[in-house]
N, C-alpha and C positions, 0 to 999 in steps of 0.2 A: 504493500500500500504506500502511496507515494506520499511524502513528510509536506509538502512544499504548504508553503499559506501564503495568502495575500491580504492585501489592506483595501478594503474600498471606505470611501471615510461619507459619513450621513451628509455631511456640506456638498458633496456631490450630485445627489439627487434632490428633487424637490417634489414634495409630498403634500399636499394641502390639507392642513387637516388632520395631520395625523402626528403621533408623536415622535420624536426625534431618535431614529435607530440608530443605534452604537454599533458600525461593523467595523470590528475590530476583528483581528486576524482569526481566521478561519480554516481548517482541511477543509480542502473543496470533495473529497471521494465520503469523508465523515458527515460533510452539509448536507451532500446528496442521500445520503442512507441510513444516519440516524435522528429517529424522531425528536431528538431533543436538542439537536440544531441546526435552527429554526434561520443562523444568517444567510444562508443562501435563497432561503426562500422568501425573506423579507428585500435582500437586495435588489432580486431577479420582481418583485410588486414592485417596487419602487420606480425601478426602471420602467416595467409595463407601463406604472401611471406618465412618465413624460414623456413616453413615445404614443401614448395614446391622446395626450396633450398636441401635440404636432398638429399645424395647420393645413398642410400638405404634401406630398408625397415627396418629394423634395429636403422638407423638414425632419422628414421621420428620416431618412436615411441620415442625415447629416447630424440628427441627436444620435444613430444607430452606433457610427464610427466614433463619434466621442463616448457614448457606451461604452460602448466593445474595451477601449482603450482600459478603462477604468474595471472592466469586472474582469478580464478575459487573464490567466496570472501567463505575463512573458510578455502580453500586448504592449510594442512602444507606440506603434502607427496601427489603424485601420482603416480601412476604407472599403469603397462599395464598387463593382463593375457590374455591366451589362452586357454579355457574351451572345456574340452571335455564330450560330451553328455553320462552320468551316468560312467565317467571315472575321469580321475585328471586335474588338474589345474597346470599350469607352467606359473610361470611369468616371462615377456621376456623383463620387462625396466623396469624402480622403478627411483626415486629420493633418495632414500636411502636406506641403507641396511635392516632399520625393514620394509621396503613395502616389501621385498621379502620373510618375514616370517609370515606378514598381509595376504600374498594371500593362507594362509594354511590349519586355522581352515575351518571349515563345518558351515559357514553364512548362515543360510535360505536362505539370499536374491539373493547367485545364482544361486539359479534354477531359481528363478522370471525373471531373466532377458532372459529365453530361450522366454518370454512372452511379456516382457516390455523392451522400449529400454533405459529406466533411472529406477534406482531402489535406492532410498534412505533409510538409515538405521540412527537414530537419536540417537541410543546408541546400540554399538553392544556387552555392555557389558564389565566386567575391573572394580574393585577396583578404588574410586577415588584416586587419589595421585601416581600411578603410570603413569610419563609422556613418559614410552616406548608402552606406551596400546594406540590403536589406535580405539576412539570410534565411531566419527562419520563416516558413509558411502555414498558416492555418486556415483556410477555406472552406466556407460554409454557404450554401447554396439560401436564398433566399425565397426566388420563386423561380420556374421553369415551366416549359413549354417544348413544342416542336422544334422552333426553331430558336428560341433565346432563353438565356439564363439569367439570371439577378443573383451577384454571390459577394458576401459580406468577407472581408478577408483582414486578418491581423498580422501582422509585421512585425518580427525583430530582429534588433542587428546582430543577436549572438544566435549562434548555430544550435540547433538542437532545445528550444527555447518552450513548445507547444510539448506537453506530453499528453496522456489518455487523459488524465482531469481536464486540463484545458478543451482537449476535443468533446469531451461529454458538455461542460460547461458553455462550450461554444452552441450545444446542440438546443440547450434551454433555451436558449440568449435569441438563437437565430427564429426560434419560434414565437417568444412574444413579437421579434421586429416584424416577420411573416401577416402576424394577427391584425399590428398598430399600422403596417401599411396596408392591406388587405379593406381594412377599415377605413382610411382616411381616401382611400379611391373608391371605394362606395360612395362616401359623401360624398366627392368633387362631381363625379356620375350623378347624383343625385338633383346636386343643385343645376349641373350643368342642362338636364331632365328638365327641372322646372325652369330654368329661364325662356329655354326653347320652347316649353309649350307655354310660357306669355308672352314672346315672342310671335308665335303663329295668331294667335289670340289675340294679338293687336293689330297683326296683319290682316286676319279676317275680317277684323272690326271695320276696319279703313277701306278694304274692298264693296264690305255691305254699305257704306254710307256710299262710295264713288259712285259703286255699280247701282244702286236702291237694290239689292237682291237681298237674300236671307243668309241667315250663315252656312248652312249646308252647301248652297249654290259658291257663296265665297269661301269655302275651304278647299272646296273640286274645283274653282278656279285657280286655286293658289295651288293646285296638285300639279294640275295641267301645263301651268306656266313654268314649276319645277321639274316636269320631266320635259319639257319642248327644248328649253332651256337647260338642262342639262346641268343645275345648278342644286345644291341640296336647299333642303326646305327652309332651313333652319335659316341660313344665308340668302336667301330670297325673301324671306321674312321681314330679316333683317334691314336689305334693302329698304323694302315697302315701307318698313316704322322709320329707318333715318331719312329717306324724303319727305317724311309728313314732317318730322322734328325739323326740317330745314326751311 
């Protein structure tokens, strides 16, 4: 069983509400398996709460990597890619500037992860003594698809840096951020849902007064115009309400 602890310190997260957790050094393989400690699973709430805080998808990733940094033990950098199947990689949050020239080189290890949802790398290579070479890897898959990945990845400069606690640890971690972005694009979808239909809805409005017709007749007009037109509804709508506003 592996000795290692780590510090994640209460001023880290913020809690609304709630009383002020002391996490103070902890076995991460003891957190995960006995019931009577309780830090891992108060740290991993805490985090849930301000990534489920995040305003949008963008947000939640860029609280993910400052996360990560703080609970993950070996984490000095992390950051976030978006892999595309036998295409490129674009990283879309970092902790710092060299995570977004870490997500470049050709790592074996991410194809591996079209396969495995953690893929650790224990020296990816680098001259000792250069502390901008990023050796150890820890990769964890966020969301997937056919053709692209979302994979949250932790960085450090010494070799051999991630062991099983971290990978298990990474596995908790990557699944609230899963839940809290998962979540925060339903809403954007949501709202994006309702603008559009008062958008159509104002656009119908303005057709029934132009045309004197009813709204059924103005909404199969405004169908008509968008498939002749070749334009989607939503942006034809759109149209229609900013010449009336002008």
């Amino acid at each position: 069983m592996s000795s290692e602890r780590f510090v994640v310190a209460a001023s880290d997260f913020s809690v609304p509400d709630s009383p002020s957790y002391d996490f103070s050094a902890y076995d991460v393989v003891e957190a995960t398996r006995s019931p009577g400690a309780l830090d891992l699973a108060e740290a991993l709430t805490a985090a849930a709460r301000e990534l489920h805080e995040s305003a949008s998808p963008s947000a939640t990733l860029d609280t993910a990597v400052r996360l990560a940094v703080h609970l993950l033990p070996g984490a000095e950098h992390a950051g976030v890619c978006e892999i595309e199947r036998g295409e490129s990689r674009r990283t879309v949050a970092w902790s710092h500037d060299i995570v977004r020239a870490a997500g470049t080189p050709d790592l074996p290890h991410w194809d591996r992860l079209w396969d495995a949802p953690v893929v650790r790398v224990a020296d990816s290579g680098g001259a000792d003594g250069e502390p901008q070479e990023l050796r150890s890897v820890l990769s964890m898959r966020l969301r997937a698809d056919r053709r692209r990945l979302t994979v949250l990845t932790a960085y450090s400069r010494e070799p051999g840096a991630f062991d099983e606690s971290a990978a298990r640890l990474g596995r908790l971690f990557t699944a609230h951020v899963s839940l809290a972005l998962n979540s925060v694009m339903e809403r954007e979808q949501l709202t994006a849902a309702m603008h559009t239909r008062d958008l159509i809805g104002q656009a119908t409005g303005i057709l029934m007064e132009r045309l004197d017709i009813d709204a059924q007749a103005a909404f199969e007009s405004l169908v008509r115009a968008s498939q002749r037109e070749n334009v989607k509804l939503r942006d034809l709508a759109r149209r229609i309400v900013g010449a009336t506003d002008n």
